[in-house]
DSSP file (Angstrom, degrees, kcal/mol; ACC not computed):
  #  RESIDUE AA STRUCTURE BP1 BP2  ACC     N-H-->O    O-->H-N    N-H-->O    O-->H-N    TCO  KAPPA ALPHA  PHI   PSI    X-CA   Y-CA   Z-CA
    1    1 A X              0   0    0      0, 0.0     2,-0.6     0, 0.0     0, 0.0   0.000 360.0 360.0 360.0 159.4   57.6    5.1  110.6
    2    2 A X        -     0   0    0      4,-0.0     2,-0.6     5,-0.0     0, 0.0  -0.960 360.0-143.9-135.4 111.7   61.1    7.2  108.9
    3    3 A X    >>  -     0   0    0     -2,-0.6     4,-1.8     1,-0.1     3,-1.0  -0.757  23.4-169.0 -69.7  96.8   60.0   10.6  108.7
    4    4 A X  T 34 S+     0   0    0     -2,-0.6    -1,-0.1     1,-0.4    -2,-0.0   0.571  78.8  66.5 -96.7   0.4   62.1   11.0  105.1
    5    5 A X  T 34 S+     0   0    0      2,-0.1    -1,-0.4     3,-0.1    -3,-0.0  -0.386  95.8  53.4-104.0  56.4   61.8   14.4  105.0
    6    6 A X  T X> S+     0   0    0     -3,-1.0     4,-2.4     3,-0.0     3,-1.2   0.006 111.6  47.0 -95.8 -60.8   63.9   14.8  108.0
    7    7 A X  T 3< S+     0   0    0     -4,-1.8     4,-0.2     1,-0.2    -2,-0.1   0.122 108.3  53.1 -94.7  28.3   66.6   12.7  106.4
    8    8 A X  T 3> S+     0   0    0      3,-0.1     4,-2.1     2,-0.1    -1,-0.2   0.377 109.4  51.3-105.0 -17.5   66.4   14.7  103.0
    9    9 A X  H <> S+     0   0    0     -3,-1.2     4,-2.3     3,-0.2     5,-0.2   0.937 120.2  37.9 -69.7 -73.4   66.9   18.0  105.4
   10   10 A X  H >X S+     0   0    0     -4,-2.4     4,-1.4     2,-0.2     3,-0.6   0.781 114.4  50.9 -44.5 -44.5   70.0   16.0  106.8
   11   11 A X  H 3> S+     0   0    0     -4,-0.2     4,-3.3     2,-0.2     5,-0.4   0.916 112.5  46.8 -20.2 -65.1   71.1   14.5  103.6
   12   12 A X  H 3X S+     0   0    0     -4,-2.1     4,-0.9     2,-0.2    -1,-0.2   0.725 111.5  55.6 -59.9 -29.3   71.0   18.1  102.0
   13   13 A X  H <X S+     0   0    0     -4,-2.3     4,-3.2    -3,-0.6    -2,-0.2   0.963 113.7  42.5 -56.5 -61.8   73.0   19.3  105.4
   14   14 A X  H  X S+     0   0    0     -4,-1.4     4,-3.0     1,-0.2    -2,-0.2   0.841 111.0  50.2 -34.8 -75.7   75.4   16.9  104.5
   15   15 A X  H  X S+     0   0    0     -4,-3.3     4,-1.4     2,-0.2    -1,-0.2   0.699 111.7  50.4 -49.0 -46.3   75.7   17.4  100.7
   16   16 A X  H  X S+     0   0    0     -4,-0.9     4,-1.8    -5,-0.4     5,-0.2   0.947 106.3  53.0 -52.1 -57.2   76.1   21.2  101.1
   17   17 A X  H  X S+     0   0    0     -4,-3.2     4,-0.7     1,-0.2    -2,-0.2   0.907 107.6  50.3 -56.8 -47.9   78.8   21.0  103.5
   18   18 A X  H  < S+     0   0    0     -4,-3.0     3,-0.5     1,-0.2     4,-0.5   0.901 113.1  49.0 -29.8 -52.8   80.8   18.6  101.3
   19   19 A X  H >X S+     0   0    0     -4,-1.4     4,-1.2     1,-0.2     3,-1.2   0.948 103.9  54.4 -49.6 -49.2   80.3   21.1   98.4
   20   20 A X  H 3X S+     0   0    0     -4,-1.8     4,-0.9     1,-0.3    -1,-0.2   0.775 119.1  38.5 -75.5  -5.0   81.4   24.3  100.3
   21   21 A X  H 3X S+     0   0    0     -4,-0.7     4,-1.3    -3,-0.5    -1,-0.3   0.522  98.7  78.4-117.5  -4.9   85.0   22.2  101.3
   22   22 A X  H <> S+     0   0    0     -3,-1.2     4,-3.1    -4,-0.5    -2,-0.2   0.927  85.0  56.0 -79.1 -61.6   85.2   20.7   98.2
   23   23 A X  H  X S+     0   0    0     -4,-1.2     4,-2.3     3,-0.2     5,-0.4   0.959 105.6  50.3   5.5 -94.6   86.6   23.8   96.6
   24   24 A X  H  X S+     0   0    0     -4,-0.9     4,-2.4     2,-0.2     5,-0.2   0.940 111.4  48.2 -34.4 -59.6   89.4   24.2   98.9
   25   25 A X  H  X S+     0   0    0     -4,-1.3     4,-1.2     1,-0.2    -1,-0.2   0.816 109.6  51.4 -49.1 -38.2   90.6   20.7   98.4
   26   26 A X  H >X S+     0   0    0     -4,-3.1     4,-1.0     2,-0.2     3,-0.6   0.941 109.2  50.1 -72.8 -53.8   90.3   21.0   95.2
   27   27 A X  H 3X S+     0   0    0     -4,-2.3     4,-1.9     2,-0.2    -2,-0.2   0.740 111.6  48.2  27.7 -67.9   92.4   24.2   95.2
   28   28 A X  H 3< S+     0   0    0     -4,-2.4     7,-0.3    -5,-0.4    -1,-0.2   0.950 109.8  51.6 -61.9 -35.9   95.2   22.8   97.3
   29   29 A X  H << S+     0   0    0     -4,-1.2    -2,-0.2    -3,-0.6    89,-0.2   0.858 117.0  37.6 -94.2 -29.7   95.4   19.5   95.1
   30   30 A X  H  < S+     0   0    0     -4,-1.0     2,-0.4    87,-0.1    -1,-0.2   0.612  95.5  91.1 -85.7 -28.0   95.7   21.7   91.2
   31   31 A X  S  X S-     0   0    0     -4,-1.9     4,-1.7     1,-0.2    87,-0.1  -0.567  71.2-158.4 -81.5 137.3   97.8   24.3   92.7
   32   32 A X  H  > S+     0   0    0     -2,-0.4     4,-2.1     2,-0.2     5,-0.3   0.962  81.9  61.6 -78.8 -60.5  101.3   22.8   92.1
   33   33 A X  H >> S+     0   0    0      1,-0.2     3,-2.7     2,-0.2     4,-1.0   0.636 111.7  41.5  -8.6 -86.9  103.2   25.1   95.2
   34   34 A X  H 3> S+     0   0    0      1,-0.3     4,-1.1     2,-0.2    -1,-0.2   0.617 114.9  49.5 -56.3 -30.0  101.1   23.5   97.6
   35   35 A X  H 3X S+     0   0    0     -4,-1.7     4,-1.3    -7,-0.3    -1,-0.3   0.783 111.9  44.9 -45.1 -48.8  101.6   20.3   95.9
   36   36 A X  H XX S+     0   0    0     -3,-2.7     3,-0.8    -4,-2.1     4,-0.6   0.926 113.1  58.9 -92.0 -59.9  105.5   20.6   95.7
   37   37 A X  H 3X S+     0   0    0     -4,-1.0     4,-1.7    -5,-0.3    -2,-0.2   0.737 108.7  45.9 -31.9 -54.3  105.0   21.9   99.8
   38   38 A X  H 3X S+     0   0    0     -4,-1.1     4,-1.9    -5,-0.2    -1,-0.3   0.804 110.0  43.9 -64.1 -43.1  103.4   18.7  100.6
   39   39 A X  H X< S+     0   0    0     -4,-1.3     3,-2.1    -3,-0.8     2,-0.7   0.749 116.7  54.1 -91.7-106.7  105.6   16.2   98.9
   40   40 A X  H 3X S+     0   0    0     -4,-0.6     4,-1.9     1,-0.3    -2,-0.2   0.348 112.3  47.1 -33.9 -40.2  108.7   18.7  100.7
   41   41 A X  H 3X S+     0   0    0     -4,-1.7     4,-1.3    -2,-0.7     3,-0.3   0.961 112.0  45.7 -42.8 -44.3  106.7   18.1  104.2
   42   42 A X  H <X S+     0   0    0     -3,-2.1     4,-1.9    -4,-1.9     5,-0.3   0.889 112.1  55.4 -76.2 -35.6  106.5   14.4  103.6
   43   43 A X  H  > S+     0   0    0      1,-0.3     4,-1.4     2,-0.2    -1,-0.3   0.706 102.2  61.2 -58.2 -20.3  110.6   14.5  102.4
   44   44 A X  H  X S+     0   0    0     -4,-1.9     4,-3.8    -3,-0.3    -1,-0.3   0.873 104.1  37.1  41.6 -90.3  111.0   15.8  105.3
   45   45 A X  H  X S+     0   0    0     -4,-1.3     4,-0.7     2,-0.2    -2,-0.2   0.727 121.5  50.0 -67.6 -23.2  109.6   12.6  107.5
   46   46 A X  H >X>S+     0   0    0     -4,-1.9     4,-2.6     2,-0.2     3,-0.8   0.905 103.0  56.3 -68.0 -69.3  111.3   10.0  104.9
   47   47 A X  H >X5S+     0   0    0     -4,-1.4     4,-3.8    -5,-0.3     3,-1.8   0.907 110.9  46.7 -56.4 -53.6  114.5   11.5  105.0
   48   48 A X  H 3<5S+     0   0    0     -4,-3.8    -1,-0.3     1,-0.3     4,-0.2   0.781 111.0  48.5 -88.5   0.0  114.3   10.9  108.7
   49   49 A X  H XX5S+     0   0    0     -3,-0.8     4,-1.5    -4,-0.7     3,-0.6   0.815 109.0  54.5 -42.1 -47.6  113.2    7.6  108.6
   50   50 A X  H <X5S+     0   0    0     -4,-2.6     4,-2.6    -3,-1.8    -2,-0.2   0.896 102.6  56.1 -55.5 -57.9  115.7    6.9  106.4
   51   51 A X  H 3<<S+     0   0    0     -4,-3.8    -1,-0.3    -5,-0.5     4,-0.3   0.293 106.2  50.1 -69.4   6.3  118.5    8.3  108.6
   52   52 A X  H <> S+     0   0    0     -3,-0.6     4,-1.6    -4,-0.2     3,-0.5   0.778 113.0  43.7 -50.7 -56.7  117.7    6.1  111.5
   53   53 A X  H  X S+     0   0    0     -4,-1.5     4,-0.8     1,-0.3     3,-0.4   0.977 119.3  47.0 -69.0 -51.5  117.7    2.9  109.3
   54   54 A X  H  <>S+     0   0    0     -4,-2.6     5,-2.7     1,-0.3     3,-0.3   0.742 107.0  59.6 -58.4 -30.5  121.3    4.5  107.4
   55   55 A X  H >45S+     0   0    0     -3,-0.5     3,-0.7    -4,-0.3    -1,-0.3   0.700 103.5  51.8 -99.2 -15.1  123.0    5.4  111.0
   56   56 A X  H 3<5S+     0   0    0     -4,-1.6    -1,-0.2    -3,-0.4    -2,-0.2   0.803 106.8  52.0-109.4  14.3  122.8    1.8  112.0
   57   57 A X  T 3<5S-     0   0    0     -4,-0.8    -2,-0.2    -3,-0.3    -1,-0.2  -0.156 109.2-123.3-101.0  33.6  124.4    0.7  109.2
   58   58 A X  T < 5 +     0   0    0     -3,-0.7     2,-0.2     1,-0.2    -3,-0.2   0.889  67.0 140.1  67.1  26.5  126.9    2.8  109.6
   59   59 A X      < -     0   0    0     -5,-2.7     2,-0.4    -8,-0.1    -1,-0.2  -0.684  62.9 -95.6-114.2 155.2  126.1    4.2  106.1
   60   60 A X        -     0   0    0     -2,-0.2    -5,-0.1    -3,-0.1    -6,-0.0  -0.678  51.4-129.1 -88.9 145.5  126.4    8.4  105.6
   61   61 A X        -     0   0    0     -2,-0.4    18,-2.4    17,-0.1     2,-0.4  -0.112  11.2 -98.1 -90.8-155.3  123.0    9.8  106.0
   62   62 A X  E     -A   78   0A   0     16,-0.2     2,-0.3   -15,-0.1    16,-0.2  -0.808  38.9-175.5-116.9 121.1  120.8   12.0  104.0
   63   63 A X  E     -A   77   0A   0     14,-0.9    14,-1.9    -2,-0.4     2,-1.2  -0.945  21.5-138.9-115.8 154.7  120.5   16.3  105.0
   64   64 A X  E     -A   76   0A   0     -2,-0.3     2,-0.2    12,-0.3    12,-0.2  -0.722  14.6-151.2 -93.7  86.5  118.5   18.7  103.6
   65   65 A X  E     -A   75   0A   0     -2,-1.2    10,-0.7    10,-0.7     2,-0.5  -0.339  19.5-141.3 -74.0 133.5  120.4   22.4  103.0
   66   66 A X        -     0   0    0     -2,-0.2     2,-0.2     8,-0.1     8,-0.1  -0.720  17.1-165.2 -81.2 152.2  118.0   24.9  103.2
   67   67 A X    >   -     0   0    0     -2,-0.5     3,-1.4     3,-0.3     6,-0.0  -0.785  13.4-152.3-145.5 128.6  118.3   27.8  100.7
   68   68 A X  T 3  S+     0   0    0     -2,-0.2     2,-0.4     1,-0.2    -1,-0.2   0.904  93.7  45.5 -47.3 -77.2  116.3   31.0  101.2
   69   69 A X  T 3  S+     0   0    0      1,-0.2     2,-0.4     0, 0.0    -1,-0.2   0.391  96.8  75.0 -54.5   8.1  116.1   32.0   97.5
   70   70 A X    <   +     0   0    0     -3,-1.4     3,-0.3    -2,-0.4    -3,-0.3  -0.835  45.8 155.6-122.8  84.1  115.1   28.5   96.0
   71   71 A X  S    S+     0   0    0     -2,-0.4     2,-1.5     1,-0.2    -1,-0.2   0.839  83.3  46.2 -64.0-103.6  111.2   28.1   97.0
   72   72 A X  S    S+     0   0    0     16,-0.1     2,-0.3    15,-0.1    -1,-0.2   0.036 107.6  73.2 -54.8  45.5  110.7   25.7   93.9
   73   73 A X        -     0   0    0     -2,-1.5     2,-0.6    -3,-0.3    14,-0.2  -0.483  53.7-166.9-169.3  99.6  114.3   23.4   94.8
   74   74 A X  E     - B   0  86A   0     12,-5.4    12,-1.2    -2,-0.3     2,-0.9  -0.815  14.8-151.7 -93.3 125.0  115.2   20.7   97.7
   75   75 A X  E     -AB  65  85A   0    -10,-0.7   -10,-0.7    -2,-0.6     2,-0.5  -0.871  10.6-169.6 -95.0 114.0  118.7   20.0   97.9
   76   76 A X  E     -AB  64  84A   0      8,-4.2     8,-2.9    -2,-0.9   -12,-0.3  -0.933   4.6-168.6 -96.5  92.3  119.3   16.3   99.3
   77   77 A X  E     -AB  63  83A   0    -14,-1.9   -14,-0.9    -2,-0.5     2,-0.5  -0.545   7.0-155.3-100.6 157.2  122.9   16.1   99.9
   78   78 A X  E >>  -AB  62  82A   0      4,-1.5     4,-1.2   -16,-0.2     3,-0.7  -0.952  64.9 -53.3-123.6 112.1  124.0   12.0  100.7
   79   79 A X  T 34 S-     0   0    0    -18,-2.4   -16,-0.1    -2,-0.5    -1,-0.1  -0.383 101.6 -52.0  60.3-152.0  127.3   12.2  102.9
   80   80 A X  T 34 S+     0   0    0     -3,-0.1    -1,-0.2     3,-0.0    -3,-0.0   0.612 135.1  53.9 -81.3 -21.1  129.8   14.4  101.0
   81   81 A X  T <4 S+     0   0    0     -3,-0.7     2,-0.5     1,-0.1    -2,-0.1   0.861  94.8  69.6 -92.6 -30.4  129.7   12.9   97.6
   82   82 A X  E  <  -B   78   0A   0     -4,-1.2    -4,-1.5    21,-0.2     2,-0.5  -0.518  51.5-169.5 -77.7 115.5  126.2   12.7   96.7
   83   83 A X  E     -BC  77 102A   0     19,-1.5    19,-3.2    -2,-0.5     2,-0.3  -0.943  16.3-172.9-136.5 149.9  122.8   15.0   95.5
   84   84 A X  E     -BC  76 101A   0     -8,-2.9    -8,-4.2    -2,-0.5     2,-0.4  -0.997   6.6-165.9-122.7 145.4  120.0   15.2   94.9
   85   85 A X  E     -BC  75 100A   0     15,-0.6    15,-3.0    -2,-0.3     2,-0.3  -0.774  11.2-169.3-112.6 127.7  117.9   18.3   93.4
   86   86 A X  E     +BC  74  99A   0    -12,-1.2   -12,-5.4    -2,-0.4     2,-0.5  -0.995  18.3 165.5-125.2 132.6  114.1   18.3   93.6
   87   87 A X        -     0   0    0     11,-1.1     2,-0.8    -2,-0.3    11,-0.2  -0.933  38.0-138.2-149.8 139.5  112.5   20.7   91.8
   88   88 A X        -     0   0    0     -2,-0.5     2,-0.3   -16,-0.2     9,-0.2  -0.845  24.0-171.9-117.6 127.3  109.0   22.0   90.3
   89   89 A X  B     -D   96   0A   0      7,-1.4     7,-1.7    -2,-0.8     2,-0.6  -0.842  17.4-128.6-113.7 124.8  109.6   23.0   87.3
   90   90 A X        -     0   0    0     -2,-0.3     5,-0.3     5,-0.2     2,-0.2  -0.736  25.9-178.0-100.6 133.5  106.3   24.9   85.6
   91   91 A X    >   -     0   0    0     -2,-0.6     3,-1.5     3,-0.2     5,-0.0  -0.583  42.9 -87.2-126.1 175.3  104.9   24.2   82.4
   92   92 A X  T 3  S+     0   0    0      1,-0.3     2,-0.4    -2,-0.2    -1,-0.0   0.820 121.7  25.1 -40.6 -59.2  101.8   25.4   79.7
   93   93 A X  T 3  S-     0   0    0     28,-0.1     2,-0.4    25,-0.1    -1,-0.3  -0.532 130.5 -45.7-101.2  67.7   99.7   23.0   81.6
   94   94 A X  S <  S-     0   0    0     -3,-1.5     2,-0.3    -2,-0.4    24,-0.2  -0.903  74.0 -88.6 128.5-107.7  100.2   22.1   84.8
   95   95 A X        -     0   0    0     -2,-0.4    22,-0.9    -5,-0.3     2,-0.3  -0.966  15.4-141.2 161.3 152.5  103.7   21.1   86.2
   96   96 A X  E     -DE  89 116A   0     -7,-1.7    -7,-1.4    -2,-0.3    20,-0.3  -0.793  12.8-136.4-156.3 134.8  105.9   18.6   86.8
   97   97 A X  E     - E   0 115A   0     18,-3.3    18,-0.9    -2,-0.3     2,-0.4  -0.545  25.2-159.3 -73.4 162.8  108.6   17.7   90.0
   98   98 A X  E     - E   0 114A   0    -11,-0.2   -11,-1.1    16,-0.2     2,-0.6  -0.909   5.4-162.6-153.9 108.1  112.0   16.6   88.7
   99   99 A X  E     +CE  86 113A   0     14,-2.6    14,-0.7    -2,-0.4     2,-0.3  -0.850   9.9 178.8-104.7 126.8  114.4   14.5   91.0
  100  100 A X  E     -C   85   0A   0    -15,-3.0   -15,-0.6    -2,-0.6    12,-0.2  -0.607  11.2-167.1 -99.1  68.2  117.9   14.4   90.0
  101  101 A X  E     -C   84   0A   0     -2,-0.3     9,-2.7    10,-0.3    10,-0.5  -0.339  18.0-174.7-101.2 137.0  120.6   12.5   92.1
  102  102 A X  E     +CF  83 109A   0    -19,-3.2   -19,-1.5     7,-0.2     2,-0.2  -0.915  17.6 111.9-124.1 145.6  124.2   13.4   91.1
  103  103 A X     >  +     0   0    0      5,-1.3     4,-2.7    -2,-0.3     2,-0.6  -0.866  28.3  41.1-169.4-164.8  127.5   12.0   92.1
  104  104 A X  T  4 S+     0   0    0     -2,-0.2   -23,-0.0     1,-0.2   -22,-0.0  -0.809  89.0  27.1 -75.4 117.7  130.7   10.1   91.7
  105  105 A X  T  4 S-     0   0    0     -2,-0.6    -1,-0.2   -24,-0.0     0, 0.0  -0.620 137.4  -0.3-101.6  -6.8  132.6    9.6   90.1
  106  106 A X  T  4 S-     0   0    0     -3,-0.2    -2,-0.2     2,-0.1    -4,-0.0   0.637  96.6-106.8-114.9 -27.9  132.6   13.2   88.0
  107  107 A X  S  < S+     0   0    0     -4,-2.7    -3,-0.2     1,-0.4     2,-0.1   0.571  75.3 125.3 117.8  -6.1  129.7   14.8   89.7
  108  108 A X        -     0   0    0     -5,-0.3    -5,-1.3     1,-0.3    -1,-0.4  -0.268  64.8 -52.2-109.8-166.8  127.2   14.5   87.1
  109  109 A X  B     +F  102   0A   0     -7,-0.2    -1,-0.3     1,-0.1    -7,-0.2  -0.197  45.0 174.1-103.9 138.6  123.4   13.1   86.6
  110  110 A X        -     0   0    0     -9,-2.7     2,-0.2     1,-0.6    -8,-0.2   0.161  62.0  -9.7-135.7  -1.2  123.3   10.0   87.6
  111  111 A X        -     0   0    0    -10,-0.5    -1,-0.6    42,-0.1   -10,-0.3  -0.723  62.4-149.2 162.8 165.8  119.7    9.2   87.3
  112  112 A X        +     0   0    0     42,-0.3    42,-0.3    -2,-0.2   -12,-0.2  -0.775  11.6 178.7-143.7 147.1  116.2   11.4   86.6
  113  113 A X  E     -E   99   0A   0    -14,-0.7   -14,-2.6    -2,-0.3     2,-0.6  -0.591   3.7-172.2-158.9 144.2  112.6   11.2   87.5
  114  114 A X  E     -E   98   0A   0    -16,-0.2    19,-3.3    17,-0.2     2,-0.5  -0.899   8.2-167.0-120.1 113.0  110.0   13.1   86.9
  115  115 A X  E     -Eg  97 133A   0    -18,-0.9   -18,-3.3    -2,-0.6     2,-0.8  -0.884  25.5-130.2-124.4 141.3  106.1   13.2   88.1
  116  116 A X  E     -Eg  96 134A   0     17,-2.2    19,-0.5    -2,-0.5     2,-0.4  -0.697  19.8-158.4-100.3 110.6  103.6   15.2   86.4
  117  117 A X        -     0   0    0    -22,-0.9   -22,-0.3    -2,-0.8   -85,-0.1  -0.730  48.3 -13.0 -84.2 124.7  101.4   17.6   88.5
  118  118 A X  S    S+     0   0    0     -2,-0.4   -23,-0.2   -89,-0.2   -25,-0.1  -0.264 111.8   3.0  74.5-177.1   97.7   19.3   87.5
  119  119 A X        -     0   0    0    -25,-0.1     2,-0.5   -89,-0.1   -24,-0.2   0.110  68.9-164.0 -17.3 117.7   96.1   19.3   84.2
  120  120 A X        -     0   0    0    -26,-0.1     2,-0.4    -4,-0.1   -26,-0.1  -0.978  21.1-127.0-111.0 141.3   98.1   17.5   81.8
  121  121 A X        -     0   0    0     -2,-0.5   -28,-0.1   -28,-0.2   -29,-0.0  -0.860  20.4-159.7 -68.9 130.3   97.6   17.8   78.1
  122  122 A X  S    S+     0   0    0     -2,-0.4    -1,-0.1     1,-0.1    -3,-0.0   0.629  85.9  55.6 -68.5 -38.9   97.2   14.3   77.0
  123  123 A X  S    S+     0   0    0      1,-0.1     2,-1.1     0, 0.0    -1,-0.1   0.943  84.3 113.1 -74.8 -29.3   98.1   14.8   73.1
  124  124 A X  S    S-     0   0    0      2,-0.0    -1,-0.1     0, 0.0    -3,-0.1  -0.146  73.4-123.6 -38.1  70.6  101.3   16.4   74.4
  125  125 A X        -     0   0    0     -2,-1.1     2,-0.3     1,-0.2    -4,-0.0   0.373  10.4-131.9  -3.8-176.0  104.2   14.3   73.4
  126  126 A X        -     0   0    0      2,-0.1    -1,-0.2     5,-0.0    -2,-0.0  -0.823  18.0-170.0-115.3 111.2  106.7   12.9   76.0
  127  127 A X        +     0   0    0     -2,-0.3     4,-0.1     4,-0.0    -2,-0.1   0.719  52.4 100.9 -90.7 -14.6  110.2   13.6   74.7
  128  128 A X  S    S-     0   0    0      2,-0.1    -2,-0.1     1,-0.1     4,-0.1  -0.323  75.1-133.7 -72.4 158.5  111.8   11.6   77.2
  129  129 A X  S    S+     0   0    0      2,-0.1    -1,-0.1    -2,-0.0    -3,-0.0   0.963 103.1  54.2 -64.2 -74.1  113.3    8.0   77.1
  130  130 A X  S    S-     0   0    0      1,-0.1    -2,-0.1    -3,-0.0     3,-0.1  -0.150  93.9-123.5 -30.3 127.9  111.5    7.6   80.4
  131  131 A X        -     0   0    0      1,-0.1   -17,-0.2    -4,-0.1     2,-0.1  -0.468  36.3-107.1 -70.1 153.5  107.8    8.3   80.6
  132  132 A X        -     0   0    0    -19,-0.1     2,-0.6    -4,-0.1   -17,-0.3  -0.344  41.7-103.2 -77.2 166.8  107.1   11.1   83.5
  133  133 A X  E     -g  115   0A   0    -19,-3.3   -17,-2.2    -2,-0.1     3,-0.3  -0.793  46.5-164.6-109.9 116.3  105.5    9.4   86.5
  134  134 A X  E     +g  116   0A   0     -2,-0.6   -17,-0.1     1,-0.2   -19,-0.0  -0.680  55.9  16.3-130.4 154.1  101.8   10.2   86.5
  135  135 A X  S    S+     0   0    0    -19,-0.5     2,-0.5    -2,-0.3    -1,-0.2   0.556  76.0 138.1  72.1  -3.0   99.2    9.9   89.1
  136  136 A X        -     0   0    0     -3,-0.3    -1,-0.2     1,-0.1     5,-0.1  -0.595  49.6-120.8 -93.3 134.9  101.3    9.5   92.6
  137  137 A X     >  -     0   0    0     -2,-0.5     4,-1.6     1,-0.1     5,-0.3   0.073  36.1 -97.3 -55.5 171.5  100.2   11.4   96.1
  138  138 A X  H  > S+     0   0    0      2,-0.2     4,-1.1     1,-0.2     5,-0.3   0.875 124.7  54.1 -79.8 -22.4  102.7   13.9   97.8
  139  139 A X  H  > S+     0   0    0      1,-0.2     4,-1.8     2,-0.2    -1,-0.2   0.980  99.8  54.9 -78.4 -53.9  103.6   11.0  100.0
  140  140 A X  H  > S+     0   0    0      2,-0.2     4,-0.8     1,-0.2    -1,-0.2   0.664 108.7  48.3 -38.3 -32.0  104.4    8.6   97.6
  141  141 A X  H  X S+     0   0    0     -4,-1.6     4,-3.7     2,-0.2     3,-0.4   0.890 103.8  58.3 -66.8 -50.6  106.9   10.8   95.9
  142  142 A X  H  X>S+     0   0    0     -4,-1.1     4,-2.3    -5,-0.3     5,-0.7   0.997 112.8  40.9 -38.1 -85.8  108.4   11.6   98.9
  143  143 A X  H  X5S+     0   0    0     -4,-1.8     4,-1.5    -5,-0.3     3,-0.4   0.801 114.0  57.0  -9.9 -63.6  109.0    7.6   99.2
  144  144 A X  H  X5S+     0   0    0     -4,-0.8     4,-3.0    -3,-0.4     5,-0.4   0.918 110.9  36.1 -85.6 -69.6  109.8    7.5   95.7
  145  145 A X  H  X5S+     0   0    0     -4,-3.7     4,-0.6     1,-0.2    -1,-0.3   0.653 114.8  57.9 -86.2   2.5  112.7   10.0   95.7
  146  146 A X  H  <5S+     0   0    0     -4,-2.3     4,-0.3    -3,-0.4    -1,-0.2   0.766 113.0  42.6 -57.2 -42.3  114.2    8.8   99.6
  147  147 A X  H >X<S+     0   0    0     -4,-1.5     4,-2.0    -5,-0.7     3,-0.9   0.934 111.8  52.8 -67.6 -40.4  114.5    5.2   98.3
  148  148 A X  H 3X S+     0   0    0     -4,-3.0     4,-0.9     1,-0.3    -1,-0.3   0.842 113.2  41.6 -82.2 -34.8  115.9    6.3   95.3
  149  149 A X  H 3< S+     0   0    0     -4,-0.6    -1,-0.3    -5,-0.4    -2,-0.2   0.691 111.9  55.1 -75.1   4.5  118.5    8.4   97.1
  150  150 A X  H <4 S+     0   0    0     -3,-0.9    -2,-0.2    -4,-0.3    -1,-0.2   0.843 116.9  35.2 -94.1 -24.5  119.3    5.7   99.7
  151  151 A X  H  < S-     0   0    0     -4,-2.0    -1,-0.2    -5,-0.2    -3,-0.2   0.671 116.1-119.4-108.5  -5.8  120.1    2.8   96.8
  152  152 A X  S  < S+     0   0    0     -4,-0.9     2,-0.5    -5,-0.4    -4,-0.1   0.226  80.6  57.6 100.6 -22.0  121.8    6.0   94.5
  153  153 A X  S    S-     0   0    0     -6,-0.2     2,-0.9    -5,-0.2    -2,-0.1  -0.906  79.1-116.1-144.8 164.0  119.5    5.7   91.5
  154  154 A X              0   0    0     -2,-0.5   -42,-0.3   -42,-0.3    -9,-0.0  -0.893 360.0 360.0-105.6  92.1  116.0    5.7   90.4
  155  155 A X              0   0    0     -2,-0.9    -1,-0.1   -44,-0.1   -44,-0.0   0.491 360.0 360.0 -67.1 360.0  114.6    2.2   88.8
């Protein structure tokens, strides 16, 4: 015989614990910093994927310059001629990352994208030709803006 008030004590163990850790997660995943941290970690492990695959084709790879006073900015340099700027940029509701890759031949924007972080207002227009890139994990951006530096642009 299943003693069910045993397994409503455990259920309810269960159910609690979720709750109290649910919080946090939830916390990490709306604050944009940590967000923008995460997707840095993950550029981080792409970029050096990337360079493996790029040094045995002889290709120049992909470095990161650090700079102290830019929390909110990754600087992707490709070889000497190439960057890219990643950046979280904050807005009324919520956030949004903005990858830029810049180049030759003059040095200027050479292709945009943009993913939208937290709360979005929905009625809120989108003034770009491109729509902002909605819904992707910090790992998936990360992805997103390696590839896009390794082939020079952002389909």
């Amino acid at each position: 015989m299943v003693d069910y008030a045993k397994l409503v004590d455990k259920a309810k163990a269960i159910q609690d614990a979720a709750a109290s850790a649910s919080p946090l997660q939830r916390r990490s995943d709306s604050d944009p910093k940590l967000f923008f941290q995460r997707v840095a970690s993950h550029i981080n492990e792409e970029m050096d994927k990337a360079n493996a695959e790029l040094r045995k084709g002889g290709i120049a790879t992909i470095a990161r310059n650090y700079l102290p006073s830019f929390d909110k900015v990754i600087f992707l340099t490709v070889g000497v001629a190439g960057l890219c700027r990643v950046e979280l940029e904050s807005m009324a509701r919520g956030a949004r990352i903005t990858a830029s890759i810049s180049g030759p031949p003059n040095g200027n924007e050479l292709s945009r994208r943009e993913y939208l972080v937290g709360p979005q207002d929905s009625a809120s227009p989108v003034t770009e030709a491109r729509p902002p890139m909605i819904g992707f994990t910090a790992e998936e951006i990360a992805q997103d803006i390696i590839s896009g530096i390794v082939v020079g642009s952002f389909d």
